[in-house]
MIVEX-29390 format. One record per residue: residue in one letter; x, y, z of N, C-alpha, C in turn. Coordinates in steps of 0.001 Angstrom, whole numbers, padded with zeros to 6 digits, always signed. Layout:
BEGIN
AXYZXYZXYZ/...
END
This chain:
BEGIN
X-029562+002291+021078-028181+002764+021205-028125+004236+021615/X-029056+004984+021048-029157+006836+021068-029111+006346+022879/X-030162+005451+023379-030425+005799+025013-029616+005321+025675/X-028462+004716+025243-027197+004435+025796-025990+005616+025964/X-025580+006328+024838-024938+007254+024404-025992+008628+025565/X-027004+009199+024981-027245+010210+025793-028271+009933+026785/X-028595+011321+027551-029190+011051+028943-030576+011847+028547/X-030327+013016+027957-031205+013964+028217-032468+013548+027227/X-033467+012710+027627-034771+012710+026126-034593+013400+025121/X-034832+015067+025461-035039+015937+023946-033503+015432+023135/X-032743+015228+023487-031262+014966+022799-031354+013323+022034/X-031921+012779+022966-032183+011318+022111-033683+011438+021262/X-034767+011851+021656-035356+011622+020292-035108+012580+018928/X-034426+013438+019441-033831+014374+018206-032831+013396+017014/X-032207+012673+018057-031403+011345+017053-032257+010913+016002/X-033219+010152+017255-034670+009321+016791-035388+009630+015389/X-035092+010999+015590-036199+011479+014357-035587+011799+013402/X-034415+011927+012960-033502+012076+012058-033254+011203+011405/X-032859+011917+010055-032849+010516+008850-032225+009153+009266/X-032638+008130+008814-032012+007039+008826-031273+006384+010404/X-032451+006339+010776-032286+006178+012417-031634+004662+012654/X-032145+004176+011983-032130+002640+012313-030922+001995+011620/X-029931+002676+010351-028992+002209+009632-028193+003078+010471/X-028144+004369+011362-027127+004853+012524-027071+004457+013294/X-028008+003977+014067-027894+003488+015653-026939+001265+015129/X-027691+000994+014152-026730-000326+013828-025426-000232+013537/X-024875+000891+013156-023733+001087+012621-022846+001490+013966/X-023437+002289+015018-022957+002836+016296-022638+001089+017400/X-023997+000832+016942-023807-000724+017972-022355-002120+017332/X-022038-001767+015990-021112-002148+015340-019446-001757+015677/X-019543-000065+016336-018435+000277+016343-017954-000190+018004/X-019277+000128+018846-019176-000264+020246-018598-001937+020239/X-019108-002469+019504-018661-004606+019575-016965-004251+018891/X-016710-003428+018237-015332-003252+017763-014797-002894+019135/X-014760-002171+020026-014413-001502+021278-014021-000231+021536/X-014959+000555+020265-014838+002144+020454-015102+002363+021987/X-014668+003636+022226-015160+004230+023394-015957+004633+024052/X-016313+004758+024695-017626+005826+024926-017999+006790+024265/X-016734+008347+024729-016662+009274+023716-016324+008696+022471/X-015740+008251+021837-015760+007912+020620-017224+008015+019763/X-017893+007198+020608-018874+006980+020146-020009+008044+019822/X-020089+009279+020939-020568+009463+021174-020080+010788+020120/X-018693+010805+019711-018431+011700+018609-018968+011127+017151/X-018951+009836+017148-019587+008946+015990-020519+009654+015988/X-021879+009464+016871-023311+009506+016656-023383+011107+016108/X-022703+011828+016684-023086+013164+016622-022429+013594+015232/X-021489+013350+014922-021681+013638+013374-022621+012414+012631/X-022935+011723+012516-023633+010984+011681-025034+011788+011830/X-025461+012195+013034-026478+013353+012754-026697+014241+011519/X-025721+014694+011654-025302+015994+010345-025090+015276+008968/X-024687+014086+008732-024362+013732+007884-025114+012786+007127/X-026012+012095+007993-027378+011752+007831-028709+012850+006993/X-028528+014288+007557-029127+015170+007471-028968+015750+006086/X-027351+015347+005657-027093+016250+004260-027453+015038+003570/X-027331+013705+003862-027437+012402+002680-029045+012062+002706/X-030086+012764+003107-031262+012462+003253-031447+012921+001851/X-031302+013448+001207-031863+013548-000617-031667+012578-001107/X-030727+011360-000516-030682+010284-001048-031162+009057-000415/X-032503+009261-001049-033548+007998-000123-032815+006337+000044/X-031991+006019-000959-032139+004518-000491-030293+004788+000101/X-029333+006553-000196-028678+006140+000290-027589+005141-000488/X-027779+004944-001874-026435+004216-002692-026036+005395-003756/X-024354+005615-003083-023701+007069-003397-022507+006639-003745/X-022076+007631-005084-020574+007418-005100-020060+008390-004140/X-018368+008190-004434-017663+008889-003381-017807+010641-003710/X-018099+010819-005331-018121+011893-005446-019424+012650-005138/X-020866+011872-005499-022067+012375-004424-021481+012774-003073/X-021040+011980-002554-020615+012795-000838-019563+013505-000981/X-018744+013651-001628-017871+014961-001544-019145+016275-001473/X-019856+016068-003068-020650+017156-003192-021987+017871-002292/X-022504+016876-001331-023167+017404-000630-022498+018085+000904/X-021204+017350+000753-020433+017957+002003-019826+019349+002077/X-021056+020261+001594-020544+022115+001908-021841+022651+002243/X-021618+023306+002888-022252+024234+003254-023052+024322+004308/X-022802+024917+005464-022606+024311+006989-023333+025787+007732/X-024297+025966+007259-025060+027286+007924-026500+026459+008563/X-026705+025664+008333-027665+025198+009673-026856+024393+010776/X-025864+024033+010637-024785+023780+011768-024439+024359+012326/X-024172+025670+011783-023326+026928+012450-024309+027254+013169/X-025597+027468+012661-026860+027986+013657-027180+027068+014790/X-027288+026236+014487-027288+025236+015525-026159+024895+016953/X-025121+025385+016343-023968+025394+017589-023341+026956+017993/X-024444+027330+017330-024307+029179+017618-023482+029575+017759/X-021333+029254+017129-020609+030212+016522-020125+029477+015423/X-019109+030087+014739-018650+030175+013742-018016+028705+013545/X-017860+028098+012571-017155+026408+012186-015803+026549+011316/X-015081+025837+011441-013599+025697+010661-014061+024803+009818/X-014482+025544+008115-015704+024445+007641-014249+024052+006837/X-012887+023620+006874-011910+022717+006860-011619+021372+007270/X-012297+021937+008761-011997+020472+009768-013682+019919+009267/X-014240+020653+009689-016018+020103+009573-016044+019327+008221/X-015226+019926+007296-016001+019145+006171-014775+017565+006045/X-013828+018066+006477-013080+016464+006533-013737+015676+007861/X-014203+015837+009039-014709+014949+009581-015972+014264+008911/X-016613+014899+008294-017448+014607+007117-017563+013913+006828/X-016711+013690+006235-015921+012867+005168-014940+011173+005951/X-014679+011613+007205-014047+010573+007608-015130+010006+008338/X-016824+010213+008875-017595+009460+009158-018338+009248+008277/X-018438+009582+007249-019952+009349+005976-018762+008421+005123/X-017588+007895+004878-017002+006766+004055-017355+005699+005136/X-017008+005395+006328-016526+004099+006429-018197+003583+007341/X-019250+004444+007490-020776+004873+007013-020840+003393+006439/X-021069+004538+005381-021228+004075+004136-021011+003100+003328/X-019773+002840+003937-019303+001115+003178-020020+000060+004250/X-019857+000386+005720-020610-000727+006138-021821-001127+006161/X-022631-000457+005197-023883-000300+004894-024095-001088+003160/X-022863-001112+002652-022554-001401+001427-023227-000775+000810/X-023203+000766+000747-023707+001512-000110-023005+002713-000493/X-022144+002650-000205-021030+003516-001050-020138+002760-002290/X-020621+003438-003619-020054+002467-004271-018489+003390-004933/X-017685+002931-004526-016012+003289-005249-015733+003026-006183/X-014936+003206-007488-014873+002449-008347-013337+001727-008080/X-013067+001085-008877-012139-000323-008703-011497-000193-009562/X-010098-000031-009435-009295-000085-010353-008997-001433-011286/X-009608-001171-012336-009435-002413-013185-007774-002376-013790/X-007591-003755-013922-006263-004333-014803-006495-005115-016003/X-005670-004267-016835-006083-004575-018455-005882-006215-018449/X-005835-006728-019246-006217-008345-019344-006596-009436-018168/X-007516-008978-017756-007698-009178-016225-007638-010968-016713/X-008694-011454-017646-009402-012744-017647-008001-013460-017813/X-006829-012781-019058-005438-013823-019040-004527-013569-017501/X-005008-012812-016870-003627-012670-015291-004606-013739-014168/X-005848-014032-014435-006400-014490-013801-006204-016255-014161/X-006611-015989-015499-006149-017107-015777-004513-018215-015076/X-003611-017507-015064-002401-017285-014910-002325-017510-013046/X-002907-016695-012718-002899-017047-011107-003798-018469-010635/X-004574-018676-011423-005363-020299-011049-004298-021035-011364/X-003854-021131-012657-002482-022102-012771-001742-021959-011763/X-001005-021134-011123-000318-021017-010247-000200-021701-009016/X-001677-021535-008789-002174-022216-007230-002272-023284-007622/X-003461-023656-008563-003667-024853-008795-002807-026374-009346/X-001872-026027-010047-001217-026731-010946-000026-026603-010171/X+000658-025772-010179+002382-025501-009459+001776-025795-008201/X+000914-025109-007427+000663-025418-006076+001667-023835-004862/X+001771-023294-005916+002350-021882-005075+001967-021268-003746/X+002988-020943-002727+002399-020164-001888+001432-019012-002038/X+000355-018752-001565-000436-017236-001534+000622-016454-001938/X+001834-016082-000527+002148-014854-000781+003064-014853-002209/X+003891-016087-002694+004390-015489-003820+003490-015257-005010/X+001954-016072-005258+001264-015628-006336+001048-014174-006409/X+000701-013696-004672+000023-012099-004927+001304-011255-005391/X+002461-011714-005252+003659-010518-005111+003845-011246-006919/X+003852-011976-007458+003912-012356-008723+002756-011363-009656/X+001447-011847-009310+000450-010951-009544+000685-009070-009503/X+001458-009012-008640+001349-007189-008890+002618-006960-009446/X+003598-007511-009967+004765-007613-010520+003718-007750-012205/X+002904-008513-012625+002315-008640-013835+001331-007360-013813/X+000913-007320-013037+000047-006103-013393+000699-004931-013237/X+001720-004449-012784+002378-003073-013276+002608-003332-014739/X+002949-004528-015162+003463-004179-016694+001740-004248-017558/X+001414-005024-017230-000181-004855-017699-000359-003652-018152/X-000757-002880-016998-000944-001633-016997-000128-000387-017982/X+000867-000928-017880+001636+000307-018433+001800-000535-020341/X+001821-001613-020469+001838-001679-021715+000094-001577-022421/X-001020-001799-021612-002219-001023-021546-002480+000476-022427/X-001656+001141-021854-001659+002871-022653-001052+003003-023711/X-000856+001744-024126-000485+001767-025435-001749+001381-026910/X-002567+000830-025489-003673+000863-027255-003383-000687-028103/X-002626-001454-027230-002470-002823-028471-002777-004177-027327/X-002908-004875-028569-003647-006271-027937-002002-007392-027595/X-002957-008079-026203-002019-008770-025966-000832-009774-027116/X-001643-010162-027804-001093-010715-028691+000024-010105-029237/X+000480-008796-029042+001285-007825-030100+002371-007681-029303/X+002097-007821-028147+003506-007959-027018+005093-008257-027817/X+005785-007440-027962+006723-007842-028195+008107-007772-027328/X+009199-008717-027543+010789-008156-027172+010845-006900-026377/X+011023-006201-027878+011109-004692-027564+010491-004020-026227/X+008349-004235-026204+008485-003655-025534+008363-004340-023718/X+009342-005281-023692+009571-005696-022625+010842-005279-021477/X+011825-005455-022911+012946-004469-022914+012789-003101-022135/X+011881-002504-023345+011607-000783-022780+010819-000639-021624/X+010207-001072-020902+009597-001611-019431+010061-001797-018451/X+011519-002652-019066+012302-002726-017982+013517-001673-017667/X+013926-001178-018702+015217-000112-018917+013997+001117-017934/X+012406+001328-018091+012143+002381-017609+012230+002095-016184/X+012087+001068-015588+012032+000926-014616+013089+000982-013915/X+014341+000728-014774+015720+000949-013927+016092+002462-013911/X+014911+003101-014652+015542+004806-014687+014394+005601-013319/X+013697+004343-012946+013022+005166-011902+013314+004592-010860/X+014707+004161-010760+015176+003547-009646+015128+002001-008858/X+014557+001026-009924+015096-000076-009560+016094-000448-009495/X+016770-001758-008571+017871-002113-008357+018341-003226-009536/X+019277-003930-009374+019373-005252-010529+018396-006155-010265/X+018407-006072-008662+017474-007552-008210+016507-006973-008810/X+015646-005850-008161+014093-005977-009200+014029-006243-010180/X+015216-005203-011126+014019-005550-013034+014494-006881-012439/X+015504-008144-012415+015200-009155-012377+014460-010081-012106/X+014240-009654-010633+012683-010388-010654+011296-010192-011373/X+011481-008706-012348+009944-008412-012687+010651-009575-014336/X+011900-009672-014527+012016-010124-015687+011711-011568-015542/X+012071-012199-014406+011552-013439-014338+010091-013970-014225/X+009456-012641-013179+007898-013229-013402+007711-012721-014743/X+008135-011985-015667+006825-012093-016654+007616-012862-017956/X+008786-013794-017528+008755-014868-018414+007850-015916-018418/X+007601-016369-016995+006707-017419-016672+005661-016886-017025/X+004973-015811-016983+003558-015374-017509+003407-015463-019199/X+004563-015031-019428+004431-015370-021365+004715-016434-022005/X+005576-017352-021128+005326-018880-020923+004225-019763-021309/X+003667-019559-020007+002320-020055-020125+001175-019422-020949/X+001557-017953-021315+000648-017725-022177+000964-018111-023742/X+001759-018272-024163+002249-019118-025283+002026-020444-025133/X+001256-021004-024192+000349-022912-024101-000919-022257-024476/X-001071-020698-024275-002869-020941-024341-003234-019929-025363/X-002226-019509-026297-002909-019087-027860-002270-017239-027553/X-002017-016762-026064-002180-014857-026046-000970-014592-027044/X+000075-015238-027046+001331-014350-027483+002183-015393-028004/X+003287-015151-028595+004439-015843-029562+005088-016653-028456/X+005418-018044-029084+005941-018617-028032+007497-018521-027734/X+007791-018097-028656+009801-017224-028395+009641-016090-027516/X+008556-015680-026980+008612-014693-026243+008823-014746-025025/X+008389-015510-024235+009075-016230-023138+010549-016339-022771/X+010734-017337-023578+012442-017551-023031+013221-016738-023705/X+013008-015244-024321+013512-014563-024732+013993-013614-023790/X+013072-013446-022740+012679-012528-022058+014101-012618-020699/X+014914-011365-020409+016133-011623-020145+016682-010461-019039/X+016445-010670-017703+016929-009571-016736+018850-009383-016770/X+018766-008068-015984+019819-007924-015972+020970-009376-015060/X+022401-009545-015353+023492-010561-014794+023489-009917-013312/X+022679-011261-012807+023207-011694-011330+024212-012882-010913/X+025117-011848-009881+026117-012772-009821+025925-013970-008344/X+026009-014811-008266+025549-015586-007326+026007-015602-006154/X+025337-015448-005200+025625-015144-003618+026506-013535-003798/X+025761-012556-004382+026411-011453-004147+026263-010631-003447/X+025004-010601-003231+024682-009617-001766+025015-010313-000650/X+025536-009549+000298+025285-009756+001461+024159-010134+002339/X+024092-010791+003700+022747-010500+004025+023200-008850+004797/X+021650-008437+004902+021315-006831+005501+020757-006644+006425/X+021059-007929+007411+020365-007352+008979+021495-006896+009637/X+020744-005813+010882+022068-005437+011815+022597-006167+012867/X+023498-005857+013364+024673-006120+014053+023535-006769+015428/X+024087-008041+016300+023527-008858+017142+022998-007524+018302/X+023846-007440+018445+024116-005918+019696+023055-004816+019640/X+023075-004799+018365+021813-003715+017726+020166-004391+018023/X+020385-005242+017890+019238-006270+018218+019154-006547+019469/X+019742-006667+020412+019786-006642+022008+019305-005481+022751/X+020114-004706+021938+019618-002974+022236+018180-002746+021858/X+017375-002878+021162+016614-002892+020244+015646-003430+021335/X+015613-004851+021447+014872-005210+022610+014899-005029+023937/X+015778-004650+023988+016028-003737+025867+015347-002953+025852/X+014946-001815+024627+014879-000611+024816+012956-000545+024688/X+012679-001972+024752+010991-002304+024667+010572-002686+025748/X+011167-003008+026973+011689-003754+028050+010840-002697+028614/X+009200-002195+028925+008563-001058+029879+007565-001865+030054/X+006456-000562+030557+005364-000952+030895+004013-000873+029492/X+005073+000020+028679+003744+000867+027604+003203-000235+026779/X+002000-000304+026560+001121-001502+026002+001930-001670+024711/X+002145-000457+023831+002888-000689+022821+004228-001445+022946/X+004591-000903+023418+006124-001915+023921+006227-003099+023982/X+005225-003918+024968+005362-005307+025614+004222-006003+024238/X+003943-005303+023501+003021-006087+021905+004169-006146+021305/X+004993-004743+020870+005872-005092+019687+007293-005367+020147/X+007850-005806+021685+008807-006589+022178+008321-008296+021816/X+007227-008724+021868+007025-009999+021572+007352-010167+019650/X+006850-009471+019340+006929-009787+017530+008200-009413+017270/X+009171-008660+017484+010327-008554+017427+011012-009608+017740/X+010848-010370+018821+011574-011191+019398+010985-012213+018905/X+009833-012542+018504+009872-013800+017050+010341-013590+015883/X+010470-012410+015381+011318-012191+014070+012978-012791+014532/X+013583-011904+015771+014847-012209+015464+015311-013248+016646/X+014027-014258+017228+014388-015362+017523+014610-016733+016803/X+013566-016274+016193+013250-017464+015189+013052-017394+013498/X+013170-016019+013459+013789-016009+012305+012897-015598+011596/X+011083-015268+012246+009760-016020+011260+009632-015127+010015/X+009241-014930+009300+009013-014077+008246+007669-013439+008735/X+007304-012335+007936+006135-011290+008493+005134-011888+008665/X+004857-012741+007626+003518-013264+007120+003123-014644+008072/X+004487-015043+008399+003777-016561+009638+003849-015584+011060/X+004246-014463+011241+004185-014050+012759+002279-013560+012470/X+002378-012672+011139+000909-011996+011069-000378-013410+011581/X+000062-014431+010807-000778-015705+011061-000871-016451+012271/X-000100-016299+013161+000534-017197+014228-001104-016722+015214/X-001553-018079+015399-002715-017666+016332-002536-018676+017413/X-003502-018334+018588-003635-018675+020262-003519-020254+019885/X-003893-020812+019258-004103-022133+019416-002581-022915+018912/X-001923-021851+018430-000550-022248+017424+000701-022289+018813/X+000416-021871+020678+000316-021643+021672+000717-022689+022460/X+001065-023799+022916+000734-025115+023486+001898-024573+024534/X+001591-024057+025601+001822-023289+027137+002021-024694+027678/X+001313-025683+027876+001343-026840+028450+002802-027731+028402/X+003223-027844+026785+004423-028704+027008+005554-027028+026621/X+005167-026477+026083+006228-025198+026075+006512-024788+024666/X+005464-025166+023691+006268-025333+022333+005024-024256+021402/X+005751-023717+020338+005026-023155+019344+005126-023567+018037/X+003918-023273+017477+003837-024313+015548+003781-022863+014917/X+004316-023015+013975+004267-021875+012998+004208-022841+011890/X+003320-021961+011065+002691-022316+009450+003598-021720+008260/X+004704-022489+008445+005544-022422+007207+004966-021938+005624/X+005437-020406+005935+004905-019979+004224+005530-020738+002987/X+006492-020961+003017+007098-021543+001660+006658-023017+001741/X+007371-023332+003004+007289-025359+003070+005850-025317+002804/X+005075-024207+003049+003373-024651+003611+003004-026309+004220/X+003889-026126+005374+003747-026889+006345+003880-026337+008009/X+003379-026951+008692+004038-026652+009738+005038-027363+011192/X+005763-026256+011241+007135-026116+011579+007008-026329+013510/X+007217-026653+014294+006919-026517+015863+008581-026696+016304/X+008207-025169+017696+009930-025265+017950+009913-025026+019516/X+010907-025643+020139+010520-025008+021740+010236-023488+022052/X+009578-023559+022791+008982-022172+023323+010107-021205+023944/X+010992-020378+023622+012393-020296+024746+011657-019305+025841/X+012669-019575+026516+011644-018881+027776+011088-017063+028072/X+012187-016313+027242+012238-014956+027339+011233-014720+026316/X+011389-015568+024859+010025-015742+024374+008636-015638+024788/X+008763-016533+025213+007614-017155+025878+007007-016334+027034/X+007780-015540+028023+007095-014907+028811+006848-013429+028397/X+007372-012852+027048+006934-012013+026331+005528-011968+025754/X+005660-012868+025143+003857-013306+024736+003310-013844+025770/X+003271-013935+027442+002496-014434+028266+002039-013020+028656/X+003103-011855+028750+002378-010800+029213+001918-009604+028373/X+002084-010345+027119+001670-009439+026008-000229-010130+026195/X-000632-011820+025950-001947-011854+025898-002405-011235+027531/X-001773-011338+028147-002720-011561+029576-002672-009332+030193/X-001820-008761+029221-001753-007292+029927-002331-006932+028721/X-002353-007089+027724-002708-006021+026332-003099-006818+025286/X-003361-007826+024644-004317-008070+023483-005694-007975+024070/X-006107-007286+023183-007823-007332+023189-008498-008337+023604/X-009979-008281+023945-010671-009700+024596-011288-009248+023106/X-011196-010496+022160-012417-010305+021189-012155-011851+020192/X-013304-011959+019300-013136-012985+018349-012181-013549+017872/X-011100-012629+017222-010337-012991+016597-008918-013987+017182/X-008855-014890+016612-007889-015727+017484-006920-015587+016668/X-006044-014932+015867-004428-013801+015804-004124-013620+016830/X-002699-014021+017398-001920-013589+018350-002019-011997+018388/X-001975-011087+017594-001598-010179+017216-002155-009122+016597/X-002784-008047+017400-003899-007345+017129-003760-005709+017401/X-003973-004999+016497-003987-003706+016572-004671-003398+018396/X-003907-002203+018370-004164-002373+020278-005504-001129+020367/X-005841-000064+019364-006776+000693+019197-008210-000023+018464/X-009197+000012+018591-010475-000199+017664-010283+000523+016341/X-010406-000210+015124-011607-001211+015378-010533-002249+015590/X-010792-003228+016550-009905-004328+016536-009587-005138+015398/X-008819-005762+015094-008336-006136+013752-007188-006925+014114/X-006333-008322+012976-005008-008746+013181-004290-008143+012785/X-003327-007667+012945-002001-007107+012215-001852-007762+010680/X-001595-006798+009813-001209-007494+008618+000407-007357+008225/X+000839-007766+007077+002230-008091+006917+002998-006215+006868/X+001687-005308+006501+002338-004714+006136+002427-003556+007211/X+001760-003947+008024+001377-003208+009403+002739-003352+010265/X+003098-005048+010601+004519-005753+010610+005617-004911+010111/X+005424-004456+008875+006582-003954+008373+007204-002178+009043/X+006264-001764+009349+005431-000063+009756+006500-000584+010984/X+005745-001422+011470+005898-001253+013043+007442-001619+013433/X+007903-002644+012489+009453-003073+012903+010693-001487+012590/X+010080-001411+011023+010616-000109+010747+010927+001064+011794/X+009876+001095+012061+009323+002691+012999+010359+002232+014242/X+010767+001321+014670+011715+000429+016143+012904+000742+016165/X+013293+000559+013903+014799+000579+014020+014899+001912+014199/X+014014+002782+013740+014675+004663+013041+014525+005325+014836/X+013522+004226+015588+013523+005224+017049+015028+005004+017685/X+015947+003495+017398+017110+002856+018295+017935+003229+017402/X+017856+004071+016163+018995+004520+015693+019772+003128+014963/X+019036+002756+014403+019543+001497+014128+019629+001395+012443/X+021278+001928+011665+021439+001750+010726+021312+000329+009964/X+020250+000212+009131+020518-001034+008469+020018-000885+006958/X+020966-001839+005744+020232-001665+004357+018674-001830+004152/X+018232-002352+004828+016562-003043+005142+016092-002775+006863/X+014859-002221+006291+014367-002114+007907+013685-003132+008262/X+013215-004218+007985+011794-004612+008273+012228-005664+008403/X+011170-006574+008719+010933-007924+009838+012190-008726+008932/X+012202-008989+007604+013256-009887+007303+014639-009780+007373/X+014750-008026+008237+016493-007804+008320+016800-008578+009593/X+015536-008770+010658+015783-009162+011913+015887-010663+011563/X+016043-011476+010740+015225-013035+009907+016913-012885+009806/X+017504-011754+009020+019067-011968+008303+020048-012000+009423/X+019459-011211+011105+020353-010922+011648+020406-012227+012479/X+019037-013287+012904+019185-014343+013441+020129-015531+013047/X+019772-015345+011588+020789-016222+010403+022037-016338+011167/X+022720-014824+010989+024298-014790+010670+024451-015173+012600/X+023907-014852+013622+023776-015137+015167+024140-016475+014900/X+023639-017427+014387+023404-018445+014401+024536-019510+013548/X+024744-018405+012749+026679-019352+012038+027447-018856+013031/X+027504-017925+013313+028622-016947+014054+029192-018412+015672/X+027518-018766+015697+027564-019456+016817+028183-020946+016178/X+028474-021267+015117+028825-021934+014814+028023-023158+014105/X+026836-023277+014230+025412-024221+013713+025851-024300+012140/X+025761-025650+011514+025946-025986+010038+024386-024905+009303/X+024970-025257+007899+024128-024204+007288+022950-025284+007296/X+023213-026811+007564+021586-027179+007190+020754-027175+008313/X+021222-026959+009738+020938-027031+010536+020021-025224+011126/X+021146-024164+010375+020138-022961+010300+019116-022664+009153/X+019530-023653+007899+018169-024174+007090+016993-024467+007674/X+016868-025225+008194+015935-025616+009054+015275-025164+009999/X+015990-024445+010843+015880-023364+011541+014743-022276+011376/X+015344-021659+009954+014598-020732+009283+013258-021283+008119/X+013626-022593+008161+012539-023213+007125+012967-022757+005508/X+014264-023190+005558+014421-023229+003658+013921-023870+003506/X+014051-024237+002382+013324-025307+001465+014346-026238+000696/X+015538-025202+000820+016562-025550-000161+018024-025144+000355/X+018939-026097+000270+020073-025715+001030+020737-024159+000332/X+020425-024325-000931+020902-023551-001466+020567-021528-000695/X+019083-021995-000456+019190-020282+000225+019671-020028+001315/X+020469-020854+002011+020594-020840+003219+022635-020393+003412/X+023408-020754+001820+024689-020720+001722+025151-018883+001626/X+024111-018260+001649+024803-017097+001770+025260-016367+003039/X+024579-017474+004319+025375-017039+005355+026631-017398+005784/X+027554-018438+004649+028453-018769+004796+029449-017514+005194/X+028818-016307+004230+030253-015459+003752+030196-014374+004727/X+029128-014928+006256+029120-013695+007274+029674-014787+008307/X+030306-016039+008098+031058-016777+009303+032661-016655+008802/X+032800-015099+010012+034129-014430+009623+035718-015565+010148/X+034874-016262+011469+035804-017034+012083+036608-017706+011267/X+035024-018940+010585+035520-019979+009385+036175-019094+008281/X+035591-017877+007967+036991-017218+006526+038612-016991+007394/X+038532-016770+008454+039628-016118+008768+041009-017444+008627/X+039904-018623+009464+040517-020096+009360+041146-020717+008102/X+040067-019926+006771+040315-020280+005656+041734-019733+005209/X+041347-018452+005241+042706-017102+005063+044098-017772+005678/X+044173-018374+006583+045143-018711+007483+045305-019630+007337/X+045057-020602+006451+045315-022227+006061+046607-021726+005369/X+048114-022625+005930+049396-022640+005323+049253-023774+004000/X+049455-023079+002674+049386-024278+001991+051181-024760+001358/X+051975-024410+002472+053265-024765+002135+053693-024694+001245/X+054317-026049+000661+054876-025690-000728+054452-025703-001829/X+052886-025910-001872+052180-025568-002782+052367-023877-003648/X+052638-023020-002980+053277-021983-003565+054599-021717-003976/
END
């Protein structure tokens, strides 16, 4: 790899002879199959020189993060070596940003891991979940970190699960509304950790009145609104992606599956080449909730969005994700990357909305779609409820049908 990167001999066996030749040059040939650059690379190798040079006291090389903080000072055979003065600021954070991710792909940087107090009962608790209920992934993990904030914080208290009481479930939740939760949250954190004390009252942790004791704040039904913006805003929105810039014609296609079809983050993040069928015109998406999948015609503005999104700008590489970070290391987009990127769209188009992210564009297809007049089971479906019931809150954004309502003469009934 060194005789790829440089030209001049004395410059490549100087690599050569430097610590840990053979765990740098694999790690360089790793970043090149990712689709670093040339220079990139060639900035890689050359600090891993130096950094190789300070981690050589450590023969096999297995370091915590704080070993490499500590060998990362003191930069007077560098300075001599590049014969002026160093911004040992920047020097020691580049340091630091090539000797971590080093280091982990070597699996020898060891981090420590934030443990969660009753790990064996939340674990417990998430196998039931999957296994027994049969739950989607994403609601176990968002269930799961909803239990482990309270974990945690009733943790620093020094008492065993078993001692859990009322009270301090109560006080957990009142703190949480003083650091700015809404009703919906504590409610939802009050609902997952009924079901968690639920089931832990079948398996011996805690009192079994503790459960259905357990009591969020009064929600009133169908009270929110939905919080996507205005159709227009969304037209605008995608016009204004309508270029040549690689970024553009990537995140004009995922936009325009959010607020074509409604998808949620997590089936666009999943949606791969083969999910594609160009031939008859149609796309399958992997229904997160139904966990089934869903296939819908391809529409055409769709469709030729993602024709010149794969064929001008996704990466040539392994991964078969529609949808791929457009810089190295190549990678799929994740949900939360999705979220970054929709966000970052509305605040550039000026686009006021209560919610920024992929599911306001999900709320704004909804209400498009009564407005247009479509029954609610028919935009059920659409969107992949599960249940008619989530689907009735777009009733109260089909202004036509209220106005019709408003305007019904009920004669002499008054």
């Amino acid at each position: 790899m060194f005789e790829t990167l440089f030209q001049r001999p004395e410059v490549i066996a100087r690599h050569q002879r430097a610590p840990f030749a053979e765990e740098r040059q694999h790690y360089l040939v790793h970043c090149a199959q990712q689709g670093y650059s040339h220079a990139t690379l060639l900035f890689k190798a050359r600090e891993l020189f130096w950094v190789a040079h300070k981690l050589s006291r450590y023969p096999d090389l297995q370091l915590t993060l704080e070993q490499v903080e500590a060998v990362a000072q003191g930069w007077e055979e560098r300075r001599e070596c590049h014969g002026q003065s160093l911004n040992e600021y920047w020097t020691h954070r580049r340091f630091m940003e090539t000797a971590r991710p080093w280091l982990r792909f070597l699996g020898c940087l060891h981090e420590p891991v934030e443990s969660i107090p009753f790990a064996d009962q939340l674990e417990s608790y998430v196998t039931w979940m999957s296994q027994e209920r049969g739950l989607a992934a994403t609601t176990i993990e968002r269930r799961q970190g909803y239990i482990g904030q309270f974990l945690r914080w009733y943790s620093a208290r020094g008492r065993d699960l078993a001692d859990v009481r009322l009270t301090d479930i109560d006080t957990f939740l009142r703190e949480g509304g003083d650091k700015g939760w809404c009703r919906v949250s504590v409610n939802n954190m009050a609902t997952v950790l009924r079901g968690f004390f639920r089931y832990g009252a079948t398996q011996g942790w805690c009192l079994a009145t503790l459960g259905p004791a357990i009591q969020g704040p009064r929600l009133f039904a169908f009270e929110p609104l939905p919080l996507g913006p205005e159709w227009s805003d969304v037209q605008g929105l995608l016009a204004s992606l309508d270029t040549d810039r690689p970024g553009d014609i990537r995140d004009r296609a995922i936009l325009m599956l959010f607020a074509v079809y409604g998808l949620r983050a997590s089936e666009v993040a999943q949606l791969c080449l083969d999910d594609l069928d160009w031939e008859h015109d149609l796309i399958q998406v992997q229904r997160a909730k139904r966990r089934c999948p869903q296939t819908y015609p391809l529409v055409v503005t769709v469709g030729n969005a993602l024709i010149r999104y794969v064929r001008e700008v996704r990466p040539v590489c392994p991964h078969r994700e529609v949808f791929l970070t457009l810089l190295p290391p190549t990678r799929p987009l994740s949900r939360g990357a999705l979220y970054s990127l929709t966000r970052n769209r509305f605040e550039a188009c000026g686009i006021q909305a209560a919610h920024q992210g992929p599911h306001a564009l999900r709320h704004s297809c909804a209400a498009r779609l009564t407005a247009e007049g479509l029954s609610l089971k028919a935009i059920g479906d659409h969107l992949g409820h599960r249940s008619p019931s989530a689907t009735r809150i777009y009733a109260k954004v089909d202004l036509s049908a209220l106005r019709h309502v408003a305007a019904f003469d009920l004669g002499e009934l008054l």
